[in-house]
Structure formats: C-alpha cells, structure tokens
N, C-alpha and C positions, 0 to 999 in steps of 0.2 A: 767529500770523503769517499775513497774508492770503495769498493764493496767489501767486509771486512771478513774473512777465511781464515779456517782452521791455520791454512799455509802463511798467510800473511801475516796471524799472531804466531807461530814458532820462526817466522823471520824475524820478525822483530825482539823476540826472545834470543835467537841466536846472535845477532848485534849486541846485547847485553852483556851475553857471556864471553862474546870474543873482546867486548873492551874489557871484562874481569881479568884477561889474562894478562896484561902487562901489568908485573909484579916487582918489588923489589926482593935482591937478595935474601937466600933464606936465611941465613944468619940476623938477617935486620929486621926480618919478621918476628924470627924469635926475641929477637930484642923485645922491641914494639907489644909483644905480648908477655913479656916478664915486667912490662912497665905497666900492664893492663889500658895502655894507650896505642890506637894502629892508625896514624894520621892518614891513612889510605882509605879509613871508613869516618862514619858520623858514629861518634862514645856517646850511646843513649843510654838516658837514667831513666827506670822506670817508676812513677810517682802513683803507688797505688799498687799493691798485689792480689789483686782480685781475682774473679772472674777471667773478665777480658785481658789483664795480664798474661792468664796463664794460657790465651788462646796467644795473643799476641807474641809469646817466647818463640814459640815453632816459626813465624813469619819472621824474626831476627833471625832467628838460626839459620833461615834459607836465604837471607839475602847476603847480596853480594859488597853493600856497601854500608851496613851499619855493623855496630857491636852493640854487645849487652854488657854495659864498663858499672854500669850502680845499681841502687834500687834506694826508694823510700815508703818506707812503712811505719805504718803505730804497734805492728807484732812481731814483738823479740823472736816466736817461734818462725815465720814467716822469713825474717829476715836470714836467719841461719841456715833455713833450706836452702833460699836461693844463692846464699853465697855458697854453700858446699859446694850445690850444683852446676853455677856459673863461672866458679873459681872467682867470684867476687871480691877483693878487698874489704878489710873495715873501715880504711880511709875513703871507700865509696856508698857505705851506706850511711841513710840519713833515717832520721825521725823526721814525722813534721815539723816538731820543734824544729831541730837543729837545723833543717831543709836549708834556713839561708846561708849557710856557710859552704855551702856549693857553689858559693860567687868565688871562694879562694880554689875550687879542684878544676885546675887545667886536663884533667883525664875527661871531661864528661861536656860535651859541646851541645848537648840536644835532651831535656826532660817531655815525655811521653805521660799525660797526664789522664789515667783511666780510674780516678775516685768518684766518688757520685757527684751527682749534676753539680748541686749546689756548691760544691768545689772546683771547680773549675775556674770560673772567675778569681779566686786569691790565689792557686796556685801558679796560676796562668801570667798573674802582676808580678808573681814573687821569683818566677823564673827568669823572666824579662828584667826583673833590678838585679840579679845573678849575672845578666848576658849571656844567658843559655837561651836557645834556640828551644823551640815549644812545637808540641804537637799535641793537642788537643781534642778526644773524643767527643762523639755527638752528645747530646745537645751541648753547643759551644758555650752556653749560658742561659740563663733565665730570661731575659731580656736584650730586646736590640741594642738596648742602653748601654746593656753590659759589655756584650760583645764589640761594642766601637771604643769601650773602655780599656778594652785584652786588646782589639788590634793598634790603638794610640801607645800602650803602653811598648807592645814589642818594637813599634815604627820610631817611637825615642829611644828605647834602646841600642836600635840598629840588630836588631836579629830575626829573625823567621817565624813567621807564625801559621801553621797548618792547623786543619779541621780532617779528622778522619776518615775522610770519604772512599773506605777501600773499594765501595761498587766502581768506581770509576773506572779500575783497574782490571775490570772480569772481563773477560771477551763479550760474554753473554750483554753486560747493561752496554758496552761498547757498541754492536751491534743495535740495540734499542734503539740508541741515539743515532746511529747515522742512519735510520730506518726511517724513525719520526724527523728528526730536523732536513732531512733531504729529500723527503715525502719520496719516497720511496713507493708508496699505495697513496699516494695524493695526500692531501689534507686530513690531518688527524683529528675529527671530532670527538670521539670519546674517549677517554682513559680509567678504569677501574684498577685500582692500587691499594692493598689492603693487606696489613702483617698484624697477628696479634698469638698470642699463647696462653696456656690457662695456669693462671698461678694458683687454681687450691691447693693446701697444702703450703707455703708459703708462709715463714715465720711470721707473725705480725709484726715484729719489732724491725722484719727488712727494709730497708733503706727505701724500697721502692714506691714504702709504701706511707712514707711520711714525705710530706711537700716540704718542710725546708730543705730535704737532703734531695729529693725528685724532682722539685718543681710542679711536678703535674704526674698524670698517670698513665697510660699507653701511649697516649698524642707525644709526650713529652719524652719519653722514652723509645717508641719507634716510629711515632708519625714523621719524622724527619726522612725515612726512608721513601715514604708516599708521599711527601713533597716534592722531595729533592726528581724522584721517577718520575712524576709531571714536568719539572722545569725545566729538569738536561732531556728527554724526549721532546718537548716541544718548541724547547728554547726560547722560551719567552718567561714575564714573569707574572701572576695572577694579577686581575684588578679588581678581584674580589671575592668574596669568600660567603658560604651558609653552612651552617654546623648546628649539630642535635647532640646532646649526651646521651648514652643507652642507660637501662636499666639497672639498677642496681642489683647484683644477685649475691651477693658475697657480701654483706655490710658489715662484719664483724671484722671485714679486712680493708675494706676502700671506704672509711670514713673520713679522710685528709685528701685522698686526689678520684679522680674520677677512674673506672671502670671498664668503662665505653664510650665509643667518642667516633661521628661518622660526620662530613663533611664535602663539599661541591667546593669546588674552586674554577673560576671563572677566566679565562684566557682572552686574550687582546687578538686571536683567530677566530674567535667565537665555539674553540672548544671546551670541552668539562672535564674535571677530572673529580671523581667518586670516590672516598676511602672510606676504611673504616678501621678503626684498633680497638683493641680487644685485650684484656685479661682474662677473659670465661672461657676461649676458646683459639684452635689455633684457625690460624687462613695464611698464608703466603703467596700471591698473587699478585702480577700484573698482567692488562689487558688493554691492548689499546686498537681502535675501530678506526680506518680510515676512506676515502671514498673509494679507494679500487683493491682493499684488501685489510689484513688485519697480523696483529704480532702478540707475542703472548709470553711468559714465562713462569713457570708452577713446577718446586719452588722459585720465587723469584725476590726477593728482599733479606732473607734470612743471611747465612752461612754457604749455602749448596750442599752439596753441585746443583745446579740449576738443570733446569729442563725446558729447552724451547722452539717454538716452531713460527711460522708466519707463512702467507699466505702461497710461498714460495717453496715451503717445506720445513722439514724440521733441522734447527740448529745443531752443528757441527763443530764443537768449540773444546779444546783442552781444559780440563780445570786445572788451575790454578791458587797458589797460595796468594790471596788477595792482598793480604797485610803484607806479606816481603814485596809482592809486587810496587804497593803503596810507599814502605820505606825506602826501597832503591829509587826511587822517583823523587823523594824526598832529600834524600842524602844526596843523588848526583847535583842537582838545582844548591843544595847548600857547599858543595865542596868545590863546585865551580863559581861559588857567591854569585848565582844567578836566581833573582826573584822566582818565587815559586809562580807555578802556572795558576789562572785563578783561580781554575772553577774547584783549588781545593784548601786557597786563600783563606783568610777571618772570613773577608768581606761576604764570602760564601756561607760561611757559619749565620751571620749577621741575617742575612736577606733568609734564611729557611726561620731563623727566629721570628723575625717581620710577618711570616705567613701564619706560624704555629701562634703566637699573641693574637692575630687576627682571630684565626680558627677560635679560640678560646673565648674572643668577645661573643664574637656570634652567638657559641656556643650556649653563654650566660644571657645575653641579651635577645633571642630568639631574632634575629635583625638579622639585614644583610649587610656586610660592614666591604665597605671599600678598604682594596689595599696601597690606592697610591694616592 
C-alpha cells in the first residue's frame, strides 16, 4: 500500500465523482423520482429512527449512489416527519409489524438496520426472507452464533449482507492501517485503544441500559471499535484475550450490564493491545508503539474529525462524511452485483463478536481465555 496523502484521498475522491456524471436524461430522472424509485442508486429503507438514523440521513443525502425511498418505525409522530421531509411515500412506510410486506415494494432494494442490538438479528432474518439487501449496525449480534445465523440466512437469500464499518472509510483509520500492517516503524508491539462517555443523566428505562435490548454495556456497545483498531492495524487476529470489569459508580443505572470493562488481547506477532470502555467518563484514543517509531490518533474512535500524528509528523487528511463514504462503497459493490469487500462482510461482524464473548468470559471468569 503506497503511502496514503491528502492528494491521493481527493484523487480517489475525484474518480468517484467523475463516474457520478454519466447520467440519464433529465426528463427520466424526474420520472424515476415521481416513482420514488432511481435505478441508478441503491432505495434504502431505514429500519429504525433513532439516534444513528438521524446522523445517518446527512451521509444518504451526500452520497452519490443511494437514496432514502422508506422508513420503519413504531412512531406514528416519527414516521410523518420523515416522510414530510424526505417526500417519503405511505406505500414506503412500514411498522415493525407490517415490516414484512416489504417482500412485495420493488421501490426499496437495501434495509439499513439501526435498532438496538438485540434487534438486529430478527430484523436482519426478516429482510433476507424480503430479498432486500441488509446493512447492519455494530454490534452485528449478540453472539458468533447469531451472526453465522444473519450471514446463512442473507447467503440463501441471495443478497448482501454489510456490517457498518464507516472507520474503514476515514483517511485517518486508512492511514493507521497501512502504517501498522506495512510496518512502516517496524513491528508494532503495543496498541492502546480506548472510547467511552459518561451517561449520568441517562434515562434509566434507555435501551442501553437493559441487556435484553444491549446485550452488554460499553464493551458491547463501543468495544467493537477497540477491537476492530487492533485487528485492521495489525492484521492479524487475537489468540487470546484478559479482561477486568471496572467499578461500579452509577448502580442505580448499570444494574443489568456492566459499566466498565478494560482488557489485553493477545497477537500471533507477539503484540498487545489495551482497551478500556467506559460509561463514567469520556477517553477517545488510539496509540500504537512500534520499534522505530509510533502513530497516534485523539480523537480517534468516535465521530471526528480526527486529529493525528506519527512519528513522521502530523496527519494531513480531509474530513469526510464517513457513512456516505461507507454507502457509495456499498451501493457500487451492489449495483455492479459484485460481492462486497470483506473486511465489511458479516463474516467481519462475526469474528469482532468472537473477540467481545471472549472479552466477557475473561472478564467473568478472571482467566485467560483463548481465542482460537
């Protein structure tokens, strides 16, 4: 991997937008858009109006190959904004209930599934027996189990299955990676990788904070980002894993999932990598040590814009809309019916699940638990 510049992510950005340009007729666009179908793009339904929805709209709106054709929600008020706003259809909005009857709308090729964890897996089966094409937020599932269950089920269907990995997309974590896997400062022995925020304050009744709808508690909700930054940095995948829960400091609110959660993962180079998450406080970091030098990013796991440097200087990089980046990547690989790239496959959801169950036996059983 050549050395990765400011110049060579707006080249590559500029190929993007000069293939945007071969367009059909504007008459047949207007068409196409009075049908609220544009067979030039991927018609994403978004399953879930949440939060991450409503960060996720701005990344549709800037990319170049999807639309925003439905929505599915359990709030009538909800659902009427986004149609105002979107010029949505009511023959494109869904309830959960009625969600399966989006097997009969040809307007909507790709559901976008941002409900909480513990949803993820039925929605994931039930888009797949739809024939819609799936995109799926972190964590992919509860279980490795699960997640071989979401990518079995899309692989009979015959459709696509993503895992949200917008970091992939950032110049900045781009850069990480061809730093560490092409040891760029030699062999990377350490890595410190650490995101958390402080939820006091914090309904008690939030979703985050009960495990059938979370699964778990920071680990489960952001440790996937401190996994995923060890595995593509070092490109390898752990053999084993130690983990401690933190203290409880909030018990009138983390009495179903844990709080604090800090753990070492073990590498087949003989590197470490150190995290920690957190609900009492925030940290957004990575830091990785190698033998003839070091790379670094703060923030580095969150949202950004990122800020970073290494041992060669500091980073030079455009910010960018990570999630339209991540959809046109998505959409082109679907419109060309050419399998997605892996590293943001199921299988990739699957293998971070593999490490986080690890993390959490540890965790409970103060042991060192092997991961393979």
């Amino acid at each position: 991997m050549p050395p990765f510049s400011r110049r060579t992510f707006m080249a590559q950005m500029g190929r993007a937008v000069g293939a945007s340009l071969t367009l059909p007729p504007l008459s047949a666009m207007a068409q196409q858009r009075a049908n609220n179908v544009d067979k030039r793009k991927v018609n994403i339904a978004l399953c879930g109006l949440g939060r991450y929805a409503n960060v996720l709209k701005a990344g549709i709106a800037a990319s170049n190959y999807c639309h925003l054709a439905g929505i599915i929600t359990g709030t009538p008020a909800k659902a009427t904004q986004w149609m105002t706003e979107f010029n949505i259809p009511h023959k494109n909005s869904y309830t959960y209930q009625t969600f399966d009857q989006i097997i009969h709308n040809p307007a909507i090729d790709l559901v976008y599934i941002t409900l909480p964890n513990g949803l993820h897996k039925e929605f994931t089966l039930r888009a797949a027996k739809a024939g819609k094409h799936v995109i799926v937020e972190k964590p992919m599932a509860f279980t490795p189990q699960d997640c071989q269950q979401m990518i079995d089920a899309c692989q009979q269907a015959g459709v696509q299955l993503a895992v949200g990995y917008r970091l992939h997309y950032d110049p900045h974590h781009i850069e990480l990676k061809r730093l560490g896997q092409h040891k760029v400062f030699g062999q990377v022995r350490l890595i410190e990788a650490s995101l958390g925020y402080r939820l006091a304050g914090i309904p008690p009744d939030d979703w985050h904070l009960k495990k059938a709808l979370a699964g778990g508690g920071p680990l489960m909700n952001l440790g996937v980002y401190c996994v995923q930054s060890a595995r593509y940095v070092l490109g390898e995948e752990p053999l084993a894993v130690t983990a401690q829960f933190g203290p409880v400091t909030m018990p009138d609110l983390f009495r179903e999932v844990e709080e604090n959660i800090t753990w070492q993962l073990y590498f087949p180079s003989g590197a470490i990598c150190t995290s920690s998450c957190t609900s009492n406080c925030s940290i957004d970091r990575f830091y990785a040590s190698a033998d003839e030098g070091y790379f670094e990013l703060e923030p580095a796991l969150s949202y950004g814009p990122f800020k970073g440097r290494s041992s060669q200087g500091a980073f030079d990089f455009p910010v960018v809309n990570q999630q339209a980046a991540q959809l046109d990547d998505i959409a082109q690989h679907i419109l060309s019916k050419k399998a997605l790239p892996s590293h943001i496959a199921g299988e990739e959801g699957r293998r971070d699940m593999r490490v986080i169950e690890g993390i959490y036996r540890a965790a409970t059983t103060g042991q060192k638990v092997n991961l393979v």
